[in-house]
Phi, psi and omega in degrees: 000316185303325204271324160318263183343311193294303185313310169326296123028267184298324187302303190302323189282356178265319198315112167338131181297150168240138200287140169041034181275186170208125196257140144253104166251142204248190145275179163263002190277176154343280166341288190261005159277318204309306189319302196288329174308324181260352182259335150316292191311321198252350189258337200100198154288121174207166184276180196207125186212148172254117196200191183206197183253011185263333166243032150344298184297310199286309173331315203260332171262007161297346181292138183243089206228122160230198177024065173225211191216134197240122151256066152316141180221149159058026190216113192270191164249116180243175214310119202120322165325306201338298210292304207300325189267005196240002167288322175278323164309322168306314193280353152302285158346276183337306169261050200241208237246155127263170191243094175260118169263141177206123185255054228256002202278174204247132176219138180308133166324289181282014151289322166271352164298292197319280191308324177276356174276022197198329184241136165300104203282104121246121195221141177160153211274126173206164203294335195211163178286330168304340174273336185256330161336302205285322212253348185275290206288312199209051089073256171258021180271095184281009148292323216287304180317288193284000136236019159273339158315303207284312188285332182287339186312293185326290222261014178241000182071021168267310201054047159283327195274126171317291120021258233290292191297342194265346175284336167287346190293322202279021180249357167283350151228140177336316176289272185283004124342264212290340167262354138332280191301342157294305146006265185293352187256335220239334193050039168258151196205015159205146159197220184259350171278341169296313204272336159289004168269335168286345176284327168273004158293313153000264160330300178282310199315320162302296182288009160279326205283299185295336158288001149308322154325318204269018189293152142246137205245098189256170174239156169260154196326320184285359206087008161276134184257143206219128166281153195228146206208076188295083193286340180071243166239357169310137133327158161116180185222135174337301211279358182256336165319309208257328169292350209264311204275003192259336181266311188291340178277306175116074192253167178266320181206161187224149197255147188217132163229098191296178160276325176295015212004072155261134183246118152225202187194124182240160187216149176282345167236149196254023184248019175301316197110315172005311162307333182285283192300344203287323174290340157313332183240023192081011217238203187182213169120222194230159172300344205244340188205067177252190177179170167208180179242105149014098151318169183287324192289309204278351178298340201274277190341302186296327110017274176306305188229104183298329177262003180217105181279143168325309199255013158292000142248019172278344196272314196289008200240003177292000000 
């Protein structure tokens, strides 16, 4: 087994570069399956990779790819990054390859000073990355328009739309990820798998309501009031939580602490700062909605004092 392995290994690192392909990388949220649907509809046959902005870096030098097309969508840099993301783009460039970005998340000047000297840049604040995709890629494509509707829903926390809610249900996994993205790509937007992805939206929408129950609700040095929100082992989905407990408490902003310690944070205004604290700890996002993920020293911490999370008092000082 060991030697099987090893050989595996060896396979990847040997594997051949591949000539004139065209790659997308995306988020796994809504947004950015939304993102790859329209950028599929309009590229053709393309590959599909799923990342983030904590793996970003890595998503790009694994490609063994030249004379292709590189798309990030829905993926900001976040602070500290710059150098590592703007290394794996040379090396690409280098056989190459171009590199198109589109973005809509708030990114440090010298992230984009960096990533623009080597990649075709587009970044600027809009309800969703698909809206800036759909005015990029396409333009006069009315499927594009109703899915680009459907991601601004998503990706702004209103969730008026049924769609929206039942598309998000299908992004928790890999599988109906993808067959989501085909969908949307296909411009089919209801069948009978759609409608068993609304029951079960349903279905989180009940366990949000009930881990919203379970906010605890402090102030901060200015006098804002703010919530803490543990999932733990609850069901249900944060950011529908944090909305729920944000209306009903009359909170300013609410803090969500996953079990994988992803940390996010939504605020009903974007001059709170939240943002501020999420690039402090490496992570990023909107002013109204970021987040980052925990080191290994503060999951312990956090663990050992349950009630004094690492990074509460860069938050209580807001």
């Amino acid at each position: 087994m060991r030697l099987r392995s090893w050989l595996e290994r060896l396979t990847k690192l040997i594997k051949p570069r591949r000539r004139g392909i065209k790659v997308i990388i995306t988020h796994g949220d809504l947004d950015g399956v939304a993102c790859a649907a329209i950028a599929k509809r309009v590229l053709g046959e393309v590959e599909i990779i799923f990342s983030s902005p904590e793996k970003i870096a890595k998503s790009l030098r694994k490609l063994r790819v030249e004379d292709g097309l590189v798309v990030v969508t829905d993926i900001s840099v976040n602070h500290g990054k710059e150098d590592e993301v703007l290394e794996a783009i040379r090396r690409l460039r280098r056989m190459r390859n171009e590199v198109l970005w589109i973005d809509h998340h708030r990114w440090t000047d010298r992230a984009l000073e960096l990533i623009g000297r080597e990649a075709e840049l587009h970044v600027k604040p809009s309800p969703s990355a698909t809206r800036l995709v759909k005015e990029i890629l396409a333009p006069q494509d009315e499927i594009a328009e109703k899915i680009a509707e459907i991601a601004d829903d998503a990706d702004t926390g209103t969730y008026s739309m049924s769609l929206s809610r039942a598309y998000r249900v299908a992004t928790k996994r890999r599988d109906t990820k993808m067959r989501l993205l085909e969908k949307l790509k296909d411009g089919v937007f209801e069948d009978e798998e759609v409608e068993e992805w609304m029951k079960r939206s349903e279905e989180e929408i009940k366990a949000s309501e009930e881990l919203a129950k379970t906010v605890e609700i402090c102030t901060t040095k200015s006098g804002l009031k703010f919530g803490v929100i543990r999932m733990r082992r609850m069901r249900g989905s944060g950011s529908i939580a944090a909305k729920i407990a944000m209306e009903k408490h009359g909170l300013d902003f609410v803090v969500v602490v996953r079990r994988n310690g992803r940390v996010s944070m939504y605020s009903r205004k974007a001059d709170i700062g939240i943002l501020e604290v999420a690039r402090a700890h490496g992570g990023g996002g909107h002013p109204q909605a970021c987040g980052f993920r925990m080191s290994l020293k503060e999951r312990i911490l956090t663990l050992l004092f349950r009630k004094r999370m690492c990074f509460m008092k860069e938050i209580v000082r807001l």
